[in-house]
C-alpha positions in Angstrom: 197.4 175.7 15.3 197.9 174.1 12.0 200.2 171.1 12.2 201.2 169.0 9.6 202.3 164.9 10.1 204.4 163.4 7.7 204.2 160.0 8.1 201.0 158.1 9.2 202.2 155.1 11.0 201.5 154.1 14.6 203.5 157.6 16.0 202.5 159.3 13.1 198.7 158.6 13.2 198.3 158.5 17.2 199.9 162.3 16.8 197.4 163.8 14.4 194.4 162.2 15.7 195.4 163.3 18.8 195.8 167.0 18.4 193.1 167.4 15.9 190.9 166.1 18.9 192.2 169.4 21.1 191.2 171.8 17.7 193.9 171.8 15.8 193.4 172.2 11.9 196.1 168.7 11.2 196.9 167.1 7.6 198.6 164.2 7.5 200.9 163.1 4.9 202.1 159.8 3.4 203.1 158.4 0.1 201.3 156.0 0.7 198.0 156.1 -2.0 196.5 153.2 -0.5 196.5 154.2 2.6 195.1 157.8 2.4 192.4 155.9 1.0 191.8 154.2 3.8 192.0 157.1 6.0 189.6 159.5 4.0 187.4 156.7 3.5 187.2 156.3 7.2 189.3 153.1 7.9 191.9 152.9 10.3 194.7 151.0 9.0 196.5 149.9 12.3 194.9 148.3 15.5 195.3 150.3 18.6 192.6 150.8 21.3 191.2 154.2 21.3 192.5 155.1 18.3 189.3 154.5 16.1 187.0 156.2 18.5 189.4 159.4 18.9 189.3 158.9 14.7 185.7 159.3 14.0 185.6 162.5 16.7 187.9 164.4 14.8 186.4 163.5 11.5 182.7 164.6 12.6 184.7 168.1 13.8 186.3 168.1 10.5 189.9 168.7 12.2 191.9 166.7 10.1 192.7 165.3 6.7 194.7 162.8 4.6 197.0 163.8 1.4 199.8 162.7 -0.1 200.6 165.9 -1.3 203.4 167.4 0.9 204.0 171.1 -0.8 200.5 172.7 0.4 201.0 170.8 4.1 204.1 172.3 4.8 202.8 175.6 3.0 200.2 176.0 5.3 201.5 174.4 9.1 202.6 176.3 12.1 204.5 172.7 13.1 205.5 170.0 11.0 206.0 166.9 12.4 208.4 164.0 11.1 206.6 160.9 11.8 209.0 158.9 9.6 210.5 155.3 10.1 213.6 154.8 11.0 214.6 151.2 10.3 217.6 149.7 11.3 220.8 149.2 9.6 223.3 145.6 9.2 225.0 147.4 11.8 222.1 148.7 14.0 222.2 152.3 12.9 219.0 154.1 12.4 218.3 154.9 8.6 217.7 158.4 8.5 216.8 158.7 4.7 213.4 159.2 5.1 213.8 162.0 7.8 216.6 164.0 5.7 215.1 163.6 3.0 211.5 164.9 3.9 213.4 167.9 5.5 215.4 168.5 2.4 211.8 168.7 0.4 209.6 170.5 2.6 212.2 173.8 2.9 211.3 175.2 -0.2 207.5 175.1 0.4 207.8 176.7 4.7 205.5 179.8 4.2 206.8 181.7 7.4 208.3 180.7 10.6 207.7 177.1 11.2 208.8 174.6 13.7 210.2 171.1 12.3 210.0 168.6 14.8 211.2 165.1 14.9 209.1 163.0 16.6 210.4 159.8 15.3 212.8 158.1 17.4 216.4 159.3 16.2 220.1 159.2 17.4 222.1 162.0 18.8 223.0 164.5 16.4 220.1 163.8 14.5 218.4 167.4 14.7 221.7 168.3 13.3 220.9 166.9 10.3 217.7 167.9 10.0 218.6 171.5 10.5 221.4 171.1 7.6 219.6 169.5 5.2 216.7 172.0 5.8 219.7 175.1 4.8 220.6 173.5 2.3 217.3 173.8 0.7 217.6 177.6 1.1 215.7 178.6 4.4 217.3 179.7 7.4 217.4 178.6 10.5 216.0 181.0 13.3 214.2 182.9 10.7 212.6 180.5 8.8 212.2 177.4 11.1 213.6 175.7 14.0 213.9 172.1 14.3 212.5 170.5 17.9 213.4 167.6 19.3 210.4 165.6 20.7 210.6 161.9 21.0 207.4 159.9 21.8 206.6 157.6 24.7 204.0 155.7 23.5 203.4 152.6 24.3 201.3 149.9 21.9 198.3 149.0 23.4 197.8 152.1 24.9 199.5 154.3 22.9 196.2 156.9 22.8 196.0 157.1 26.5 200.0 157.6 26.6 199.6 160.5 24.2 196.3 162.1 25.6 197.4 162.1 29.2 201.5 161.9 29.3 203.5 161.3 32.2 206.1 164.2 30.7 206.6 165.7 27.7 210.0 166.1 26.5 210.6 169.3 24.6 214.0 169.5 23.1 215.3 173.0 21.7 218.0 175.7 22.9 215.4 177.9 20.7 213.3 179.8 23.3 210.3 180.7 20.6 210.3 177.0 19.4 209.9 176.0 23.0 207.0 178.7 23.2 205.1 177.1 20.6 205.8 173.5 21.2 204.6 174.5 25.0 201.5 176.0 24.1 200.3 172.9 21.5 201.1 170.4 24.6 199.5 172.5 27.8 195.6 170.7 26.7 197.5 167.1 27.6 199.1 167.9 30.8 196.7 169.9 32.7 196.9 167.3 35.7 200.2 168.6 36.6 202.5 166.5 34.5 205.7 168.6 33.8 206.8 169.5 30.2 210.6 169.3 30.2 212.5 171.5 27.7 216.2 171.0 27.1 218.5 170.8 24.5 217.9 168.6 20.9 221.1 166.0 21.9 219.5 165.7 25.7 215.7 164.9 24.5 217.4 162.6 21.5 219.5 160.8 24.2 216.1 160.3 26.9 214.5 158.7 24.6 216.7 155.7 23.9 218.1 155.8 27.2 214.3 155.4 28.6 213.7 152.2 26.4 217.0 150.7 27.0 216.0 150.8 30.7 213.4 149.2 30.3 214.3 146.5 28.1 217.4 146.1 30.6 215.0 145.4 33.4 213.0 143.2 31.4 216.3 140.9 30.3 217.1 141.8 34.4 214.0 139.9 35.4 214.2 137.3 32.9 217.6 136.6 34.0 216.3 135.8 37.4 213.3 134.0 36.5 216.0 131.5 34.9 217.8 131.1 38.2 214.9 130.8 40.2 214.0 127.7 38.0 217.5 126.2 38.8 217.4 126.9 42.4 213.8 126.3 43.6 212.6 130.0 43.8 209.6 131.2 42.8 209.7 134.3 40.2 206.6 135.6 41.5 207.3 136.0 45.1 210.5 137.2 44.4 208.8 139.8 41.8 206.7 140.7 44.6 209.7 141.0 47.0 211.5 143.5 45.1 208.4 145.4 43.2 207.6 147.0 46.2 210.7 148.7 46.3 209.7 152.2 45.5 213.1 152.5 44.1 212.6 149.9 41.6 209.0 149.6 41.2 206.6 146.2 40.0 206.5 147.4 36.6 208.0 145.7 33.6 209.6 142.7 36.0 206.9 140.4 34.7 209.1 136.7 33.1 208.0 135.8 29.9 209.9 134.6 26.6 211.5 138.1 25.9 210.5 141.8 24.7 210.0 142.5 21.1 208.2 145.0 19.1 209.2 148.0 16.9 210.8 150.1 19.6 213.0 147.8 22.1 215.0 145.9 19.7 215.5 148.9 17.5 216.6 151.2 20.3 218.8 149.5 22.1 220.3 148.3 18.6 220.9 152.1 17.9 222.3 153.4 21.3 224.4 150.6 21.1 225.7 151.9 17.3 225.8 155.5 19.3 227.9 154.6 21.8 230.8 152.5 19.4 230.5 155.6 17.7 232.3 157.4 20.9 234.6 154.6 21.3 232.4 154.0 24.5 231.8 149.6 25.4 228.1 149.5 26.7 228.7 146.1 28.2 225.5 146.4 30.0 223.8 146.4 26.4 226.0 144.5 24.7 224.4 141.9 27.4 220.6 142.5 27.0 221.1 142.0 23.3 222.6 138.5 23.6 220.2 137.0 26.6 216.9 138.8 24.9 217.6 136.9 21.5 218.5 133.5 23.4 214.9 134.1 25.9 212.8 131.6 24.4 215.2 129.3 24.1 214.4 129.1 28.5 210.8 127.6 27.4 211.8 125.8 24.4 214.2 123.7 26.1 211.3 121.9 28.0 209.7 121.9 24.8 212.8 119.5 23.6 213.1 117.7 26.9 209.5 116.5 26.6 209.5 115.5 23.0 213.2 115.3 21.9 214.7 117.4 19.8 212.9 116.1 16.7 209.8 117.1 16.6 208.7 115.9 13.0 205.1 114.9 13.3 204.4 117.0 16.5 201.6 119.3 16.5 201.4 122.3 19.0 199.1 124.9 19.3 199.7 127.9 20.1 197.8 130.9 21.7 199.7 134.4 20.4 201.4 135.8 17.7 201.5 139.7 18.4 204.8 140.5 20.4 202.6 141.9 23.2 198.8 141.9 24.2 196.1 144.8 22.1 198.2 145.4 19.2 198.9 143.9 15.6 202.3 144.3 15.7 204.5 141.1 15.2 208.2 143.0 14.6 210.5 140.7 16.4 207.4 139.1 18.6 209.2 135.8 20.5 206.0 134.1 19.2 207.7 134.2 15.6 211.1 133.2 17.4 209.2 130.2 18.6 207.2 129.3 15.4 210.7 129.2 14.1 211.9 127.0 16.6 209.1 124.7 15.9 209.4 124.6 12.3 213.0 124.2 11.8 212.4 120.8 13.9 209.8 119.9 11.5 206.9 120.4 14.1 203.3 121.8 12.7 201.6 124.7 14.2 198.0 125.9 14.7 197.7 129.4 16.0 195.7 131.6 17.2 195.5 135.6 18.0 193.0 138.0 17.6 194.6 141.0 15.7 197.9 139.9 14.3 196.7 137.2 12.6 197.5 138.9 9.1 200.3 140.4 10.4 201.2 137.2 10.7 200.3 136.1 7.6 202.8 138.2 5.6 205.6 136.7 7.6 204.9 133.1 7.8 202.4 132.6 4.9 200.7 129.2 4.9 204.1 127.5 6.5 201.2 127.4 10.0 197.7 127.3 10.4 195.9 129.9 12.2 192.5 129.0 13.4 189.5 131.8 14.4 188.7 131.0 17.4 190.7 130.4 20.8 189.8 126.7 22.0 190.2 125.5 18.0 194.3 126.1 18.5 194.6 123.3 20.8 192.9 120.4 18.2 194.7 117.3 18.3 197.6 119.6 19.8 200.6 117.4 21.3 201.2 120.5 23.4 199.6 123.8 23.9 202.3 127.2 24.4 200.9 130.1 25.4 203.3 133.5 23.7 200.6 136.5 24.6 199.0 138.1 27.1 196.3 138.7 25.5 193.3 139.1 28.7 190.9 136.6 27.0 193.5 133.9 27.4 193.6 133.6 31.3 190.0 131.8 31.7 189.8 129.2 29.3 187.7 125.9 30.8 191.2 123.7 30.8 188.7 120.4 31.0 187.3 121.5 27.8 190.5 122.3 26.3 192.3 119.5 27.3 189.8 116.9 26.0 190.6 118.9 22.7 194.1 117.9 22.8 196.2 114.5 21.4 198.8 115.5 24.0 198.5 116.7 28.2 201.2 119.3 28.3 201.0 123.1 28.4 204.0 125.8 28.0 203.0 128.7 29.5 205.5 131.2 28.3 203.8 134.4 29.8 202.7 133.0 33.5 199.4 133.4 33.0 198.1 130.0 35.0 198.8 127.7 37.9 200.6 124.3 38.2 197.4 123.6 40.4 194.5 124.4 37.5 196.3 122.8 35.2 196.9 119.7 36.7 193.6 119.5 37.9 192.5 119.5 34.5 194.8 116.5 33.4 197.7 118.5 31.9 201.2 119.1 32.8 202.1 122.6 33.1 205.6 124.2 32.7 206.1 128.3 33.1 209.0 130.5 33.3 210.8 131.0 37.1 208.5 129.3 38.8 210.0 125.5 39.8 207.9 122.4 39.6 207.3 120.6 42.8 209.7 118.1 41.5 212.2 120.6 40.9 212.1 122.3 44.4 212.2 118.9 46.3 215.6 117.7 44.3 217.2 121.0 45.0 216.7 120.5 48.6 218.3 116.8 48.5 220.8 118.0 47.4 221.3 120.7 49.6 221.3 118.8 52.5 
């Protein structure tokens, strides 16, 4: 087929490379000049694992290209695909301007039947509005075009393995020659087995939020607990393990740490959340994740304050991780901003490290910290060392080494990655998230009895 992809951001760009690997003839679009220059010299302009690889295979099969001319892209495609961003508003509505307004412009330029599909994430309603603006442009609906609803599931870090072997695709139309098409450019990706579920546009629009929501309400769930556990002498990870092996709520995404972040969480719930005042509907349940995710890494910090006062003005910390999560450059809403902020509002200094969001980084906190090139260099002269990332590289570092590095004996380890036991062994204190200190365990059971 010949598919078209407006927008060449981490959706947009996973999506193209991705079907002109299966032999589809794809152009990408984007306004972008600078960055179709990248991409037609060869450069990928994000950091995701796979990506480049997949990249350079469709290149060599000459399978896809880079424009930033929309008219002969939507001339030519079977599917068009909005890849567009949706930020969010004051209020935590999803702008739409950039999806309605690529749909007004591509209708005069369809050159027969076409399927527009919006594979950014969107609120209800939103294929609506597509379809409108679309008609308003002069093609009709049906004849000309149908608009698909077909949100993503990808998930940074391993967004190409996500893409090129799905656990479902999620198909929504009421059109059954849209679905046709949109079932025959997926079948390549699910050949395991994996079902492709077709339904209506308002259905797939609502999975999609309603799937990330979950998850970052199991996240703030498990969060929640690992705060109690601190306060009452549990451990976080055998109770993880305790209820992980429910097969009814499963070990994934109950791993403690300072909070979820990223472009999709925050955004998403944001939005349902806008949805649902919308219908005069309370989503207390939301409402709820909101406030305890933003106040996370305030758990961690505390001990920060307790060791060193609330003051921090000529303390120095390093700190391992700026991206929001482990393999990606991403840093929207990453706790390791929240807690550089923290640190700087109390007049600390910071030294950090990461190996792909360091200029990410950059454009956020410009030369306000340091950031150093190589792991052990972040803890130099460091009062305290927190740990924000997962990143796999950080959970063998020689702690005699590092520690001998440091002004200060005291690691925050806001992602659980270590043991009270290694670390004291090495001369450092050692504080985590839901797991108590010996201390803490033997003054909850004085009291108890």
């Amino acid at each position: 087929m010949n598919i078209t992809v407006v927008g060449t951001g981490y959706v947009g760009l996973v999506t193209g490379v991705a079907f002109a690997n299966m032999g589809n003839n794809v152009t990408c679009v984007d306004i972008d000049e600078n960055k179709v220059t990248m991409l037609e010299r060869g450069q990928v302009p994000i950091y995701e694992p796979g990506l480049e690889s997949l990249f350079e295979q469709a290149r060599r099969q000459e399978t896809i290209d880079f424009t930033t001319e929309l008219a002969p892209a939507a001339a030519s495609a079977d599917v068009i695909f909005l890849a567009l961003p949706t930020p969010p508003g004051e209020d935590g509505s999803a702008d739409l301007s950039y999806i309605l307004g690529v749909a007004g412009e591509v209708g005069p330029y369809l050159n027969g039947y076409t399927v527009i599909v919006d594979k950014s994430t969107v609120p209800v309603g939103t294929a609506d509005k597509v379809r409108a603006a679309l008609e308003a442009s002069g093609v009709v609906a049906g004849e000309d075009f149908d608009v698909v609803s077909n949100p993503e599931f990808l998930r940074e870090g391993v967004a190409v393995d996500d893409f090129m072997k799905p656990e479902r695709v999620v198909i929504g139309t009421n059109n059954q020659r849209a679905a046709a098409v949109m079932q025959k450019l997926y079948e390549p990706f699910v050949r395991g087995g994996n079902p492709i579920i077709v339904m209506d546009e308002r259905s797939a629009e609502m999975t999609k939020y309603a799937a990330n929501a979950f998850l970052a309400t199991k996240i703030t769930f498990i969060n929640e607990v690992a705060n109690l556990c601190e306060r009452a002498g549990a451990n976080i990870d055998q109770v993880r393990r305790g209820i992980g092996t429910d097969s009814r709520i499963g070990n994934q995404f109950l791993y403690p740490g300072l909070g979820y972040g990223g472009s999709c969480f925050p955004k998403d719930v944001r939005a349902l959340l806008k949805t649902a005042s919308e219908f005069d509907y309370d989503f207390r349940i939301l409402d709820s994740v909101v406030e305890v995710n933003g106040e996370q890494h305030l758990e961690l910090m505390s001990k920060v304050t307790e060791r060193f006062g609330e003051d921090l003005a000529g303390r120095h910390f390093g700190l391992w991780g700026l991206a929001f999560k482990a393999n990606t450059d991403d840093v929207r809403e990453s706790p390791a901003h929240r807690v550089i902020d923290f640190l700087l509002e109390r007049g600390a200094t910071v030294a950090a490290y990461d190996p792909e969001a360091r200029e990410t980084t950059y454009r956020v906190f410009g030369d306000r910290i340091e950031y150093v090139d190589f792991l052990p260099d972040a803890a130099n002269q460091a009062d305290a060392l927190i740990v924000a990332t997962e990143w796999s590289h950080f959970r063998r570092p020689t702690w005699p080494v590092i520690a001998r590095r440091m002004r200060g004996d005291v690691v925050f380890d806001g992602r659980n990655l270590y043991t009270e036991d290694e670390l004291n062994a090495a001369g450092l204190d050692y504080f985590s998230v839901g797991r108590p200190s010996v201390g803490t365990v033997d003054a909850v059971r004085q009291e108890a009895a």
